[in-house]
Backbone as JSON, one array per atom type, in Angstrom:
{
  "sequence": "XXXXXXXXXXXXXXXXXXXXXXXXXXXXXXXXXXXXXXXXXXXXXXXXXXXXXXXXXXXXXXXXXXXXXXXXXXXXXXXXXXXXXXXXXXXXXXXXXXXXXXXXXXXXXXXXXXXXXXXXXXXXXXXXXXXXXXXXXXXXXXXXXXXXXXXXXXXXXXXXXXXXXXXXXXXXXXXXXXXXXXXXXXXXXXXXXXXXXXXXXXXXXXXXXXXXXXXXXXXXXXXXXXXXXXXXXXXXXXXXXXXXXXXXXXXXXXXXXXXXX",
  "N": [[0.85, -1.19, 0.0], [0.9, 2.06, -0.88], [1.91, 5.26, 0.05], [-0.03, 7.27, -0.19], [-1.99, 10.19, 0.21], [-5.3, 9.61, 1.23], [-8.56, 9.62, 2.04], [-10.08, 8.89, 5.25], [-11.5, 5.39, 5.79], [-14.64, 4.69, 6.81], [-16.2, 2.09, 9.34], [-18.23, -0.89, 9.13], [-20.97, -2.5, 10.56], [-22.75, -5.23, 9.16], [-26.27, -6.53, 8.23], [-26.02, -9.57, 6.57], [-27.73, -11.1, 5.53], [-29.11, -14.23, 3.47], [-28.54, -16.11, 0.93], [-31.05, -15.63, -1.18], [-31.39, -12.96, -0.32], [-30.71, -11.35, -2.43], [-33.43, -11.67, -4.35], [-35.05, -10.02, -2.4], [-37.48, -7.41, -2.88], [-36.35, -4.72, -1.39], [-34.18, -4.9, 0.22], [-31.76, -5.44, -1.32], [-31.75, -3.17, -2.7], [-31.13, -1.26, -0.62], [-28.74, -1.69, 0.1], [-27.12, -0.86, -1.78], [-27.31, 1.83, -2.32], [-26.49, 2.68, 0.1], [-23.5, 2.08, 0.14], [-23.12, 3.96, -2.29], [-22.92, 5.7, -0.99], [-20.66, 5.53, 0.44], [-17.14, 6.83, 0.55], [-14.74, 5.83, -1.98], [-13.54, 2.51, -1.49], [-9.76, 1.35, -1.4], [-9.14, -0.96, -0.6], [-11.12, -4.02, 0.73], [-11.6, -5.35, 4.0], [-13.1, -7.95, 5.24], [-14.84, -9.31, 7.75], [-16.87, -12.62, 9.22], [-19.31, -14.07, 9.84], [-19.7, -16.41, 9.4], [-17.0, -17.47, 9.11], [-14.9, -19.14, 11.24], [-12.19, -19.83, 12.88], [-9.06, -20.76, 14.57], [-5.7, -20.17, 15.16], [-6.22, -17.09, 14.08], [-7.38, -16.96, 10.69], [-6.17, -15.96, 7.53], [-7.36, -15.57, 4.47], [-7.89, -16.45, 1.0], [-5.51, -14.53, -1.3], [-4.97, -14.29, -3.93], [-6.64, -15.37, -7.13], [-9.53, -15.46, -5.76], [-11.52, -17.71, -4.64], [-15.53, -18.17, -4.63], [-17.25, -19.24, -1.5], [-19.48, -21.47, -1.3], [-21.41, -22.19, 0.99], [-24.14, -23.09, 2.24], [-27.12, -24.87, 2.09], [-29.95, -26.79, 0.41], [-30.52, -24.72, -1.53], [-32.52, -22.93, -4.11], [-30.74, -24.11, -7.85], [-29.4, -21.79, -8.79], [-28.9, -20.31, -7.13], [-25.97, -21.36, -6.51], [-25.05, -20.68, -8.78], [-24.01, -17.8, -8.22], [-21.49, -15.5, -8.98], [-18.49, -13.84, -8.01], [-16.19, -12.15, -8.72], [-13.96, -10.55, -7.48], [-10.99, -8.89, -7.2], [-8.05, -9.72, -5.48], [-6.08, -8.99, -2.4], [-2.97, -9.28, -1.37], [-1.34, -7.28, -0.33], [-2.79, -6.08, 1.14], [-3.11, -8.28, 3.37], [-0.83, -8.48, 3.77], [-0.52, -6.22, 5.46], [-1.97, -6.55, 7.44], [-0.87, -9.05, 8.91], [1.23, -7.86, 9.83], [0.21, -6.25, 11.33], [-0.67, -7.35, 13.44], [0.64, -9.22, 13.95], [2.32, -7.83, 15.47], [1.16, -7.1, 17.69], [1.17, -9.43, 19.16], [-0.23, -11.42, 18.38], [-0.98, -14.21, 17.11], [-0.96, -15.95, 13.77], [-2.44, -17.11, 10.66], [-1.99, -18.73, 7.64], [-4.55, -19.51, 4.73], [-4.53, -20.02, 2.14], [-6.42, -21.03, -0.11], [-9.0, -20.74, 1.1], [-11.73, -19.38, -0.01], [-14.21, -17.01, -0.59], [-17.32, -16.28, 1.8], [-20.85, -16.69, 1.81], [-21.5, -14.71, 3.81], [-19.5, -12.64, 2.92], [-19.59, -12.35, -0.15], [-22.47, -12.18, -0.59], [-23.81, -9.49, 0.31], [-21.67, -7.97, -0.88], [-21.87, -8.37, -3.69], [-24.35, -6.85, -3.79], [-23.8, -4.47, -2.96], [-20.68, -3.54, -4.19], [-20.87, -4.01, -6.88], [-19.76, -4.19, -9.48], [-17.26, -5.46, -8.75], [-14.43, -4.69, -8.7], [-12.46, -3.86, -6.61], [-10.2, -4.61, -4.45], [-10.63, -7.91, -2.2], [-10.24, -8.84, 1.24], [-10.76, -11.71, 3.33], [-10.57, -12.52, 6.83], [-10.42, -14.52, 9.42], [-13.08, -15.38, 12.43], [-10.99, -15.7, 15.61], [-12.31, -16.17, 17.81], [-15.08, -15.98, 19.6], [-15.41, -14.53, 22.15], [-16.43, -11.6, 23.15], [-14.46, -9.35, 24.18], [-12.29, -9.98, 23.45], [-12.34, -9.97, 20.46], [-12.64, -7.21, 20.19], [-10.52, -5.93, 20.76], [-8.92, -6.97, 18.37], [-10.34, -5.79, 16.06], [-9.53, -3.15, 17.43], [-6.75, -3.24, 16.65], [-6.72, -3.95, 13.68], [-7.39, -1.75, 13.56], [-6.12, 0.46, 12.19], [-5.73, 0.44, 9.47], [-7.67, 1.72, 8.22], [-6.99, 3.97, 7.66], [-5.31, 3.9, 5.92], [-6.93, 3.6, 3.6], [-8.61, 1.35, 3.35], [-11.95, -0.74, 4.08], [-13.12, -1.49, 6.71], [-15.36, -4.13, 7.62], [-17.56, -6.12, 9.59], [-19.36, -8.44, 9.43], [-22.6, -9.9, 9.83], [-25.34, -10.76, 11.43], [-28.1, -8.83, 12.77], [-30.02, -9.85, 14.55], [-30.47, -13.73, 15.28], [-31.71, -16.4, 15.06], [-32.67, -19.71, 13.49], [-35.31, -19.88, 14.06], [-37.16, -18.27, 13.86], [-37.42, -17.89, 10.85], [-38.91, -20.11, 10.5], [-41.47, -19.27, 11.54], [-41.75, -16.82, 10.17], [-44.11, -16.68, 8.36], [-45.89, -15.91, 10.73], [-45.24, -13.48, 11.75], [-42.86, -10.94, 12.87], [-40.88, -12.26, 15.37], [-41.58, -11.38, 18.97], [-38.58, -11.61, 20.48], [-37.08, -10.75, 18.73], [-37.84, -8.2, 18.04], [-37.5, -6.92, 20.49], [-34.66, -7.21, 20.7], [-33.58, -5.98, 18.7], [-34.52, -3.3, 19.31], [-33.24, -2.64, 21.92], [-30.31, -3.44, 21.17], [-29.98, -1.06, 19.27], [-30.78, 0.72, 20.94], [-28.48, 0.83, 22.62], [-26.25, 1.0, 21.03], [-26.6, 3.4, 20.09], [-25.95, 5.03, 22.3], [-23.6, 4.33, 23.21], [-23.13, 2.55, 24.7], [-20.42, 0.64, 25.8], [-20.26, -1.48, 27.73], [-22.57, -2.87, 28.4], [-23.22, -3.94, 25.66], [-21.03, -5.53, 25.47], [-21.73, -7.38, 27.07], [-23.66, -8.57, 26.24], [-25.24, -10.93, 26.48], [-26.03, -11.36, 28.74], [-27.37, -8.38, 29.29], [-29.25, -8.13, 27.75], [-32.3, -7.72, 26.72], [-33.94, -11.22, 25.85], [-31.64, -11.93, 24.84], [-30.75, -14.89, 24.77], [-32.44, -15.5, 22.7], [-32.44, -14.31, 20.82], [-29.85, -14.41, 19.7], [-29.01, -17.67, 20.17], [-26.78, -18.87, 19.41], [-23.8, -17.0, 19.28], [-22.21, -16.01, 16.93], [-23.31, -14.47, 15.17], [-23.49, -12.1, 16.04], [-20.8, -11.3, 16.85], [-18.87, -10.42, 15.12], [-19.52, -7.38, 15.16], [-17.78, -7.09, 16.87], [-15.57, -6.79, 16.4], [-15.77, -5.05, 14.33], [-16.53, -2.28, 15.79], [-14.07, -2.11, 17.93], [-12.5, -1.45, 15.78], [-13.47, 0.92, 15.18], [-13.19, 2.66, 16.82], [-12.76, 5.98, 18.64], [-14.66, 7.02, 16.73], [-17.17, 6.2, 17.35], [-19.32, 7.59, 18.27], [-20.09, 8.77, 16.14], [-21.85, 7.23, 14.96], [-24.41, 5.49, 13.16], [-26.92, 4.01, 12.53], [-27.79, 2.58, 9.33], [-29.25, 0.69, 7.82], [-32.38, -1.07, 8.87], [-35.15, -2.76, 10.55], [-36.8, -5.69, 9.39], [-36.33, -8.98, 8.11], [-37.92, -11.86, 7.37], [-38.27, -11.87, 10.19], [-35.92, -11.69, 11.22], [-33.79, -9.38, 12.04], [-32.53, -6.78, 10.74], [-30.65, -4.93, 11.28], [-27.82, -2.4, 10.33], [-25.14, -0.91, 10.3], [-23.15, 2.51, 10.92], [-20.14, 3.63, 11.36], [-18.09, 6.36, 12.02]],
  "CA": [[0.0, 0.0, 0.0], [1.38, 2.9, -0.89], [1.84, 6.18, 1.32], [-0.77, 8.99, -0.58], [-2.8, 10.29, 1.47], [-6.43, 9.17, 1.2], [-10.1, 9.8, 3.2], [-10.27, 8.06, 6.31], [-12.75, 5.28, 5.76], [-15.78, 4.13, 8.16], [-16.05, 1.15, 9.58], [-19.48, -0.71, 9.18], [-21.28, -4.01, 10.87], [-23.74, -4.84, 8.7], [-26.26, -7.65, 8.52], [-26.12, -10.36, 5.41], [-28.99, -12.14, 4.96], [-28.83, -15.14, 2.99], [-28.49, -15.91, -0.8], [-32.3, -14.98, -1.18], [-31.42, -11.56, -0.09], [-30.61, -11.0, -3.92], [-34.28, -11.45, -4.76], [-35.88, -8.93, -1.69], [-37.65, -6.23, -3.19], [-36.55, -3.44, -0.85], [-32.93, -5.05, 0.62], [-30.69, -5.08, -2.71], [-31.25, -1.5, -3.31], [-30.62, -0.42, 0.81], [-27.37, -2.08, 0.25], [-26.54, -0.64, -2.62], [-27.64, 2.92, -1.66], [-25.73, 2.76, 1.34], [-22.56, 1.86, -0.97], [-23.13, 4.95, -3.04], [-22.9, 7.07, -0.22], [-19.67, 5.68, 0.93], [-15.88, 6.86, -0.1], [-14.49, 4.47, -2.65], [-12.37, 2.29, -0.79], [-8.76, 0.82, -1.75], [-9.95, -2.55, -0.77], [-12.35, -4.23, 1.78], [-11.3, -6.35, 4.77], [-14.35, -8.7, 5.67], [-14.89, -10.64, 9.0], [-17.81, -13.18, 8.65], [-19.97, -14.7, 10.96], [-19.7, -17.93, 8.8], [-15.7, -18.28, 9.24], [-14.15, -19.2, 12.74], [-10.83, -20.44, 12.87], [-7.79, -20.12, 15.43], [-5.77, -18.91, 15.44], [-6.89, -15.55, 13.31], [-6.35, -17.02, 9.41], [-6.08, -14.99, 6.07], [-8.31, -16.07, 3.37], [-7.3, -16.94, -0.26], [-5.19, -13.81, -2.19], [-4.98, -14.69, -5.39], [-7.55, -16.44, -7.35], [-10.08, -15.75, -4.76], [-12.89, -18.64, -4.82], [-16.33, -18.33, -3.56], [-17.57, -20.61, -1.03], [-21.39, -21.81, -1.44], [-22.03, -23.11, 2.07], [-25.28, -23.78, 2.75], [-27.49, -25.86, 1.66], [-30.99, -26.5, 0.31], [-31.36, -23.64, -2.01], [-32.4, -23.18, -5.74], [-29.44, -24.34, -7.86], [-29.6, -20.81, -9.32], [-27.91, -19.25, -5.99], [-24.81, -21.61, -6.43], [-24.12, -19.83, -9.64], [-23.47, -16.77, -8.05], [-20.27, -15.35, -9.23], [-18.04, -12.5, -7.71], [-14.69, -12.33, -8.95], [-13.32, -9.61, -6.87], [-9.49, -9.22, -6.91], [-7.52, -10.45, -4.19], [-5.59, -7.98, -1.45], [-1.95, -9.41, -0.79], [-0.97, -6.18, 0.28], [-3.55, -5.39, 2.92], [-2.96, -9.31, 3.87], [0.57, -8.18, 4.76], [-0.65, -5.5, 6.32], [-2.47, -7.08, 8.74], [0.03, -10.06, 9.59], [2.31, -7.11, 10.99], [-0.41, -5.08, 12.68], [-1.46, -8.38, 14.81], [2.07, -9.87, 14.74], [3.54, -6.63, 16.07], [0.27, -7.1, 19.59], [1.36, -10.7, 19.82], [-1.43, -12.29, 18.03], [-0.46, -15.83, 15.69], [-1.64, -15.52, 12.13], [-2.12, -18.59, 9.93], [-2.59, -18.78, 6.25], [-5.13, -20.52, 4.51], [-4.67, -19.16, 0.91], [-7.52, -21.49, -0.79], [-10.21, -20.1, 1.81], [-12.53, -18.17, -0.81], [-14.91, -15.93, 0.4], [-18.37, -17.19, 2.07], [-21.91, -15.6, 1.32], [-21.76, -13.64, 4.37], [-18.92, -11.34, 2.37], [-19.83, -11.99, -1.41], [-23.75, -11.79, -0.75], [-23.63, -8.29, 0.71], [-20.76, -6.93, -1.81], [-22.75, -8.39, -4.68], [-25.1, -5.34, -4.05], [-22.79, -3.09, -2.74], [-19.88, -3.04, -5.17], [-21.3, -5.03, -8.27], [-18.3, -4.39, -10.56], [-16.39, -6.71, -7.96], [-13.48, -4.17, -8.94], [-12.23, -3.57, -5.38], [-9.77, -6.26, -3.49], [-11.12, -7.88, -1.19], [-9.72, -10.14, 1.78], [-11.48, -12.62, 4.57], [-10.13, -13.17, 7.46], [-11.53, -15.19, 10.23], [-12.78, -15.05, 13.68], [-10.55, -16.72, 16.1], [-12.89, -16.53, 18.73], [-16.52, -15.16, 19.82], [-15.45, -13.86, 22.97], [-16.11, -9.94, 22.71], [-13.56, -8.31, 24.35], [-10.97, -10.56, 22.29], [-12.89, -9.77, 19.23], [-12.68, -5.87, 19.97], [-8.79, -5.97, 20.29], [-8.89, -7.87, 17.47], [-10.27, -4.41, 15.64], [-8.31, -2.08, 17.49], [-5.2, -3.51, 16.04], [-6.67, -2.97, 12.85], [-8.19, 0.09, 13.36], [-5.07, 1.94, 11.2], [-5.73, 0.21, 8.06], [-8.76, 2.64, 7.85], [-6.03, 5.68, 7.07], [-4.54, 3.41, 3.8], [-8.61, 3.47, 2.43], [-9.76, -0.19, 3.69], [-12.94, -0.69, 4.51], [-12.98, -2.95, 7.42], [-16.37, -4.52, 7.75], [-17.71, -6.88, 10.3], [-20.47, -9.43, 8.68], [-23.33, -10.98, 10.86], [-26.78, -10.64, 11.65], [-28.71, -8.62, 14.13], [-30.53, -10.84, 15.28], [-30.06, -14.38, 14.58], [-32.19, -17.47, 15.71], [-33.64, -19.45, 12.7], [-36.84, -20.47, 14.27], [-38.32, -17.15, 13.17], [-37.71, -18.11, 9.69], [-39.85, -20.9, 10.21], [-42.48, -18.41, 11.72], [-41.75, -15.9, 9.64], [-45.51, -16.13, 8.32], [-46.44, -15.35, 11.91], [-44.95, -12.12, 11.65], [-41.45, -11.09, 13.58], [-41.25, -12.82, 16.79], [-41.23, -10.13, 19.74], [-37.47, -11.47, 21.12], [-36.21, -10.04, 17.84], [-37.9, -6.92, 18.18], [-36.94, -6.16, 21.9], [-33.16, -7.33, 21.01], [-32.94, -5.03, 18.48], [-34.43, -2.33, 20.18], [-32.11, -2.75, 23.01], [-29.11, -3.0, 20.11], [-29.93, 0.16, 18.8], [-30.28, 2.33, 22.05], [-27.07, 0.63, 23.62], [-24.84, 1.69, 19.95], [-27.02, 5.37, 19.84], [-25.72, 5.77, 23.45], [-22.38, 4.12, 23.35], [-22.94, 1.67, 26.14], [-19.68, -0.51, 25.46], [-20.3, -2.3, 28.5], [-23.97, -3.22, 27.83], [-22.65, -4.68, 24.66], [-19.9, -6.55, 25.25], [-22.18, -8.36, 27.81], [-25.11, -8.61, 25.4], [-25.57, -12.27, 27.05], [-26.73, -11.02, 30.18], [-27.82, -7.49, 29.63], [-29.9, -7.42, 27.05], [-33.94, -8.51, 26.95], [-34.15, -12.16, 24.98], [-30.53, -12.36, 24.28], [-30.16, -15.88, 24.05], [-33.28, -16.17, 22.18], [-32.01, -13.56, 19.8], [-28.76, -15.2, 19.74], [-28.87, -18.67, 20.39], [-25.12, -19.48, 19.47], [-23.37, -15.35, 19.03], [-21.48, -16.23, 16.23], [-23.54, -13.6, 14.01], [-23.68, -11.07, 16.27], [-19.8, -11.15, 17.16], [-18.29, -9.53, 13.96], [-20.01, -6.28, 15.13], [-16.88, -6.08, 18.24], [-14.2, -6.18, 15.44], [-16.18, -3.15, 13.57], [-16.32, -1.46, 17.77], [-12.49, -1.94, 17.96], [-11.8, -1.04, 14.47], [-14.45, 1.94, 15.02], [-12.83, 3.6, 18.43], [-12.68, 6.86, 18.56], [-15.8, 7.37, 15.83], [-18.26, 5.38, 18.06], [-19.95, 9.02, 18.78], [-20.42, 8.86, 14.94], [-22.15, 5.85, 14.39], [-25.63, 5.57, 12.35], [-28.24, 2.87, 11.63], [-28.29, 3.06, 7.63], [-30.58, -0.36, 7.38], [-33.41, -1.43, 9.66], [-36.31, -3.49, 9.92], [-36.72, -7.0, 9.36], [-36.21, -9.75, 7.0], [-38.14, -12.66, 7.77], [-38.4, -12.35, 11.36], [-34.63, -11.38, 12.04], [-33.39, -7.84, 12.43], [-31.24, -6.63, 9.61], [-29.87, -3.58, 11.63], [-26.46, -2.26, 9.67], [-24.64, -0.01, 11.07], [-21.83, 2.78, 10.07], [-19.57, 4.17, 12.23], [-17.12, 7.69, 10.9]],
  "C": [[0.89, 1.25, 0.0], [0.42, 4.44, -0.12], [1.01, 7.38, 0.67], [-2.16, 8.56, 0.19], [-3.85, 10.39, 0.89], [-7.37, 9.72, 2.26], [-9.82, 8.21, 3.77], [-11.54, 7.22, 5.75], [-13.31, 5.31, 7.32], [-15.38, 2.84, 8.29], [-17.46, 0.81, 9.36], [-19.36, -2.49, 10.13], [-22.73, -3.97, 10.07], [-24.71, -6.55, 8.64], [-26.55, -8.02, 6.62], [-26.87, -10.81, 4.38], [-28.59, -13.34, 4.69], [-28.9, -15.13, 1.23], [-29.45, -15.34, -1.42], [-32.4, -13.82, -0.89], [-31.56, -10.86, -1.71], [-32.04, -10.45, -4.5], [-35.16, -10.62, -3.59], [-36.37, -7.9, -2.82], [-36.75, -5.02, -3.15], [-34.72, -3.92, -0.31], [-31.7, -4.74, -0.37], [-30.34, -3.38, -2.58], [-30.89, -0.48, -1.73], [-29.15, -0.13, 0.4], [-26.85, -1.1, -0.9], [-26.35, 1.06, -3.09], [-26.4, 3.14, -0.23], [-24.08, 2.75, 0.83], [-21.86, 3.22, -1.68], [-22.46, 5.78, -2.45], [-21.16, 7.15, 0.26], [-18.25, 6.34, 0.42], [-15.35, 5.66, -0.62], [-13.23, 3.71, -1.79], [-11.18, 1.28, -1.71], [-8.86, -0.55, -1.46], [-10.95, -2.61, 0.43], [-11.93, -5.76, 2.6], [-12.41, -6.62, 5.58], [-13.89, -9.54, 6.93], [-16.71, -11.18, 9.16], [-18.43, -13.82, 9.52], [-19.45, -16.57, 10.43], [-18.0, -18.71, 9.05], [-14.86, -18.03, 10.55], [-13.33, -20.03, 12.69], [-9.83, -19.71, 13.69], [-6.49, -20.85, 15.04], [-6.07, -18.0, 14.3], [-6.31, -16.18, 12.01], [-6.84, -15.89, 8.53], [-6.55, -15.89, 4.93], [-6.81, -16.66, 2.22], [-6.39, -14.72, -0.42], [-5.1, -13.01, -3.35], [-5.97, -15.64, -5.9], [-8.69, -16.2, -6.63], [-11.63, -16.38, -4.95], [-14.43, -18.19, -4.18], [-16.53, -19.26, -3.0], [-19.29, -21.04, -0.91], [-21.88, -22.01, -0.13], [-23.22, -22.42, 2.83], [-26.08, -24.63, 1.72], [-29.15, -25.9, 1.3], [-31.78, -25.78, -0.81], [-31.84, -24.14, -3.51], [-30.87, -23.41, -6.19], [-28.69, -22.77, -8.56], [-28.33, -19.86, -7.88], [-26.8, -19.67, -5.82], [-23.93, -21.27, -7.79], [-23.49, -18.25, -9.79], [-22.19, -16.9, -8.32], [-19.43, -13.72, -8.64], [-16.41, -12.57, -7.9], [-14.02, -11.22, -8.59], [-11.56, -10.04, -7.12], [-8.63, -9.39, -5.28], [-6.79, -9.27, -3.3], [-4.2, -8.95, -0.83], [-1.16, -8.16, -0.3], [-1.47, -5.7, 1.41], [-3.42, -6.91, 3.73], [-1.82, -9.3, 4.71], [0.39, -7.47, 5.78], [-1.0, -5.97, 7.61], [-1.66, -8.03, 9.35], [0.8, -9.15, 10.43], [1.62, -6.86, 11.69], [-0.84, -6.01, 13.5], [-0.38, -8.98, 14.92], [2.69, -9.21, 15.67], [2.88, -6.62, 17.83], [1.17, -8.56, 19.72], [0.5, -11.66, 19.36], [-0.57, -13.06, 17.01], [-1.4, -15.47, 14.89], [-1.54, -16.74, 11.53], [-2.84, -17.77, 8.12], [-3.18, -19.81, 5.73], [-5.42, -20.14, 3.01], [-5.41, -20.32, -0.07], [-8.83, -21.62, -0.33], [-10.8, -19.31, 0.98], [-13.3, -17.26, 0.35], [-16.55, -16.75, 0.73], [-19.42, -16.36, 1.9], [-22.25, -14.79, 2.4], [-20.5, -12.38, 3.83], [-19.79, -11.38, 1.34], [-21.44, -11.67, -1.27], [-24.2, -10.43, -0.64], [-22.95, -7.6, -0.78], [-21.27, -7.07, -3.12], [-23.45, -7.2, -5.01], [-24.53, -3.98, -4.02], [-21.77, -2.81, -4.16], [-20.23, -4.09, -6.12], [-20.4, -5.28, -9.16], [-17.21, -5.27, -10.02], [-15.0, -6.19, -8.37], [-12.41, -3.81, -7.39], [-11.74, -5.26, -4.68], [-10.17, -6.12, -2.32], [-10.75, -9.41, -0.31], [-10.6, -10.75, 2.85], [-10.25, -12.76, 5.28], [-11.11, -14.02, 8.8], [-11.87, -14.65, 11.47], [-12.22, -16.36, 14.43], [-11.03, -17.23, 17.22], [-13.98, -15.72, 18.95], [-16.29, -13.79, 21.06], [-15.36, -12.26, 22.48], [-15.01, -9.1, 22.77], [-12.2, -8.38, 23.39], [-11.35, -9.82, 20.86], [-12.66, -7.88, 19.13], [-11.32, -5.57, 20.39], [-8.28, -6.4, 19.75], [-8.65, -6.06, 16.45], [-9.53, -3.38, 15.87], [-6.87, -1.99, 17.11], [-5.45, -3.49, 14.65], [-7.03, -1.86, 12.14], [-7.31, 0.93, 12.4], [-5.38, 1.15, 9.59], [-7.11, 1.1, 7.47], [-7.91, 3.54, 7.16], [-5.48, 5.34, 6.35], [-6.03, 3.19, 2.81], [-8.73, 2.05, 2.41], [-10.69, 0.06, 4.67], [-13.11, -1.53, 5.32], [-14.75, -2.96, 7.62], [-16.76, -6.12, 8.17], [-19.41, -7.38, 9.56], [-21.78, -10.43, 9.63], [-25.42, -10.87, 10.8], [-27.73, -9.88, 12.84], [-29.17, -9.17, 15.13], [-30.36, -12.33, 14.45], [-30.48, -16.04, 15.22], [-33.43, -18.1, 14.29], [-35.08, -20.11, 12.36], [-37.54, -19.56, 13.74], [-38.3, -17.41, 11.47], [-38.87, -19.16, 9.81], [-41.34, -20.88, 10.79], [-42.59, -17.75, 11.31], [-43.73, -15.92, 9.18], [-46.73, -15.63, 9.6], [-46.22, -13.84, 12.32], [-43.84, -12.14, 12.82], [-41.88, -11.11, 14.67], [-40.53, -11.36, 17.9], [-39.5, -10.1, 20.77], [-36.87, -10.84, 20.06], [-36.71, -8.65, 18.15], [-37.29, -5.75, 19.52], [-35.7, -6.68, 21.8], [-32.72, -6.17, 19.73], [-33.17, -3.91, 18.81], [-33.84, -2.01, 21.47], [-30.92, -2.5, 22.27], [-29.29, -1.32, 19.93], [-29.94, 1.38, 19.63], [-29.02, 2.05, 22.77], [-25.87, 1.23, 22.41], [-25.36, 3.34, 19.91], [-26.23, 6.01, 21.51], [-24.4, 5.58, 23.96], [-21.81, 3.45, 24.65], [-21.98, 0.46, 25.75], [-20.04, -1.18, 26.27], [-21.71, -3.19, 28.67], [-23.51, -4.49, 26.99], [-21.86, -5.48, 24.57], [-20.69, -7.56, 26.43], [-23.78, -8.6, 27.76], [-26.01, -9.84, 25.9], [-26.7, -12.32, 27.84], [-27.35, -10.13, 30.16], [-28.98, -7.17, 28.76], [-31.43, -8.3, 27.02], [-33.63, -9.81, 25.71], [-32.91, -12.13, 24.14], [-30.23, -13.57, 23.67], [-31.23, -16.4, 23.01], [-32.88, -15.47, 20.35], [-30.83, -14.26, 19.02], [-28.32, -16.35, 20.14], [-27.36, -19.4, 20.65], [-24.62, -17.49, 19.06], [-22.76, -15.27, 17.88], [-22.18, -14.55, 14.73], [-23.44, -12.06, 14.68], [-21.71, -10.4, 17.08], [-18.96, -10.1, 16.17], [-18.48, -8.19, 14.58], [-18.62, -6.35, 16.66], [-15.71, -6.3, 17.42], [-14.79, -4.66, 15.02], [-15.49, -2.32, 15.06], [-14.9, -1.2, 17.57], [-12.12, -1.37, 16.98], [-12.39, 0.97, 14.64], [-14.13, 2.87, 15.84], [-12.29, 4.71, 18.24], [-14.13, 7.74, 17.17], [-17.16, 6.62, 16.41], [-19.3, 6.65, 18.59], [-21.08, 9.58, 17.39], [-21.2, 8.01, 14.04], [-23.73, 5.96, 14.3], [-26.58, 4.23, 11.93], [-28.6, 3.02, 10.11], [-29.37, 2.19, 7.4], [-30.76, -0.57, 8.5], [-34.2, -2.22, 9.42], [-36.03, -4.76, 9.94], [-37.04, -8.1, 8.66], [-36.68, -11.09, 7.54], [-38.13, -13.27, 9.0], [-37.26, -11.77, 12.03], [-34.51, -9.68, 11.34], [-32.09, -7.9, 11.61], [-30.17, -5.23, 10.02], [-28.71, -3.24, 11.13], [-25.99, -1.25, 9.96], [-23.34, 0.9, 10.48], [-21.49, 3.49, 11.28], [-18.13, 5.38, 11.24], [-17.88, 8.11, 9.98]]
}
């Protein structure tokens, strides 16, 4: 990465959906709106609800594959294609900025990307012109996860977009109520989410377990709602600045997306 000086990006946590997000009405064009608005960034470093591995690895590079996983769908959603270019430069970057705390780094350079990045960036950056790297999470725990971000909170000031991948809410019995209309633990967990990030209650948040109404019902396993304490860490010092761009709810779960700077 070279040293000209660029706009600070944001940081975002935003939520995914699933491959079916493509065909929403009203979701495609949030995402893609929301996109517009942003500064173009020099690439885009993804963390995914879908990939947990320790210690902390580094996606693919070169070549970078998608990964299909799940299961079930039309065969129509496993011909998605996103051929983004790869980021060995911000890959380096990051091996120093977490080698230099003490954190182990592994490489796993035939890790593509999983549909909690490409499903999202599909709408967002469509031209798939913008490198873009995965790395994983190496663990759920929050506080780990938000000194995870703060170490690479500086790759914001070389124009990467760090962005944490998950779900607001994330339990998927409501899909299979969804014709009952959104179940009321999603609604009172993201209305709890949204006044604990408008008010900047880190401590709330990082103990979302316990503090928040129908946590575990919201969150059964955390894994979707973890990404969002890399953004936090990555986000520190702009957490004053931070905005709800998408809302509302997609089949029961809470698509809340968030920008921070």
């Amino acid at each position: 990465m070279n040293a000209r000086a660029i706009e600070r990006m944001p940081a975002l946590y935003l939520s995914h959906g699933a491959p079916p997000l493509a065909d929403d009405p009203v979701w495609p064009g949030e995402l893609a709106a929301w996109s517009a608005d942003l500064p173009r960034p020099r690439a885009i470093l993804m963390v995914s609800a879908h990939w947990e591995e320790a210690p902390l690895a580094i996606g693919a590079t070169t070549n970078v594959p998608l990964v299909y996983d799940f299961w079930g769908f039309p065969e129509h959603y496993y011909q998605v294609q996103y051929a983004a270019p790869g980021a060995p430069g911000l890959a380096d970057s990051v091996r120093k900025l977490l080698r230099r705390a003490g954190a182990p780094v592994q490489d796993i350079p035939d890790r593509g990307l999983d549909h909690g990045v490409y499903v999202p960036l599909v709408e967002m950056f469509p031209a798939a012109d913008i490198p873009v790297l995965q790395i994983s999470m190496p663990t759920l725990d929050p506080q780990k996860l938000l000194e995870i971000g703060r170490r690479l909170a500086p790759l914001r000031d070389e124009g990467v977009l760090i962005v944490g991948s998950g779900f607001f809410t994330h339990n998927l019995a409501a899909l299979r109520q969804a014709a009952h209309g959104v179940p009321a633990w999603s609604v009172e967990f993201d209305d709890w989410g949204h006044r604990a990030l408008d008010s900047g209650d880190m401590d709330a948040l990082l103990d979302f377990e316990r503090k928040s109404p129908a946590g575990r019902l919201a969150h059964p396993r955390t894994e979707h709602f973890a990404p969002l304490f890399v953004t936090l860490g990555a986000a520190e010092g702009d957490l004053g600045a931070q905005r709800s761009v998408i809302d509302g709810f997609w089949m029961g779960l809470a698509k809340r997306s968030v920008q921070f700077g």
